[in-house]
C-alpha positions, 0 to 999 in steps of 0.5 A: 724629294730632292727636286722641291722647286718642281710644284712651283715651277709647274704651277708658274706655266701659263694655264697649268692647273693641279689636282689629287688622283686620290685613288692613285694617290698621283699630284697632277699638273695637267694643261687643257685638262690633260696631265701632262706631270705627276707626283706619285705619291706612296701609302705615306704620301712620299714621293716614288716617281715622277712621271712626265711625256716626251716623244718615244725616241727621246724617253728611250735614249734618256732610259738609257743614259740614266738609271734614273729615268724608266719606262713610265709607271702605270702609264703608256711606256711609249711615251711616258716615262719615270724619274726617280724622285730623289735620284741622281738626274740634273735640275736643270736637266729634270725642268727642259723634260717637263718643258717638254711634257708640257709642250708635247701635251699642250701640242696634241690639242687643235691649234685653235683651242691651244690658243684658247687654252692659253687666253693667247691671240696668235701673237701671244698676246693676253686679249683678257687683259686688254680694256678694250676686250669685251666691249670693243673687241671679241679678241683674236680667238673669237673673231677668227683675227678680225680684231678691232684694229685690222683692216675692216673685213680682214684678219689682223695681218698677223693672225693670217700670217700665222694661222693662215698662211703659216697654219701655226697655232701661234707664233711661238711654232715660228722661227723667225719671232719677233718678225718684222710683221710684229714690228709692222703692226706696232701701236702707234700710241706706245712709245719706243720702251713701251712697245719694246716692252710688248713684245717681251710680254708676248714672247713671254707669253707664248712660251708660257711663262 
């Protein structure tokens, strides 16, 4: 297969998992515990397709472009479609499809559990790794915003702009991030470099790199 960097480029997106289907012989990169990529191997274990989703006008319009790309494999040709492993469709071409299978699938889950799937709060931050998760704080996801930090009582002011005013799933649907409500909300112990260097985590983070 001519597109080696695909297990590592899949396996670098937040939250992705890969298993074997071994009676379809398929590698599957799945989000949320849904497939969203696969490697459909032969009785030889070669790659013979390579199967990802996008949104049906675009899988048609590709179909038409490159003979490279068909209707999905033992899949819904609606919406899944073939690459030929070793065929002549871009690099750089084959990675903005899986981005989009990977949103595309990732998108079909409520926004709440998107952003448990993601271990993200609605600013893209990873509660997880915060010291203060656990003990002194439930994190975003779990404390519908209400968050060691906000407002006694009320939602972080960036949780109810996304969620509830906006009715994103994170920030990363919202044309205007970084806004100036991300730099309203700063933490007053980070220095200038520091908080500089949040916000690109963040960004980061809500598009799941």
């Amino acid at each position: 297969m001519r597109y080696e960097w695909m297990d590592g480029y899949l396996l670098s997106k937040r939250a992705v998992t890969k298993d074997l289907q071994p009676e379809w012989n398929w590698i599957r990169y799945k989000i949320g515990d849904k497939m969203f990529a696969a490697i459909l191997l032969d009785d030889d274990d070669k790659p013979v397709y390579i199967n990802l989703k996008l949104e049906p006008t675009e899988g048609e319009f590709l179909r038409g472009q490159y003979a490279d790309i068909i209707p999905g494999y033992y899949s819904d040709k609606r919406c899944w479609n073939s690459v030929m492993p070793d065929g002549e469709v871009p690099d750089a071409l084959l990675k903005t499809l899986l981005d989009k299978s990977y949103s595309l699938v990732l998108k079909g889950f409520p926004k709440k559990r998107q952003r448990e799937i993601l271990g993200l709060s609605a600013c893209g931050t990873d509660c997880a790794a915060c010291p203060l998760h656990g003990e002194v704080c439930r994190g975003c996801n779990a404390s519908m915003g209400r968050v060691f930090h906000a407002p006694e009582g009320k939602a972080c002011p960036i949780y109810a702009c996304c969620c509830g005013k906006r009715r994103y799933a994170t920030c990363g649907d919202c044309a205007d991030v970084p806004c100036d409500l991300w730099r309203a909300t700063r933490d007053p112990a980070l220095s200038d470099a520091a908080f500089e260097a949040s916000i690109l985590d963040r960004l980061r983070n809500l598009k799941g790199e």
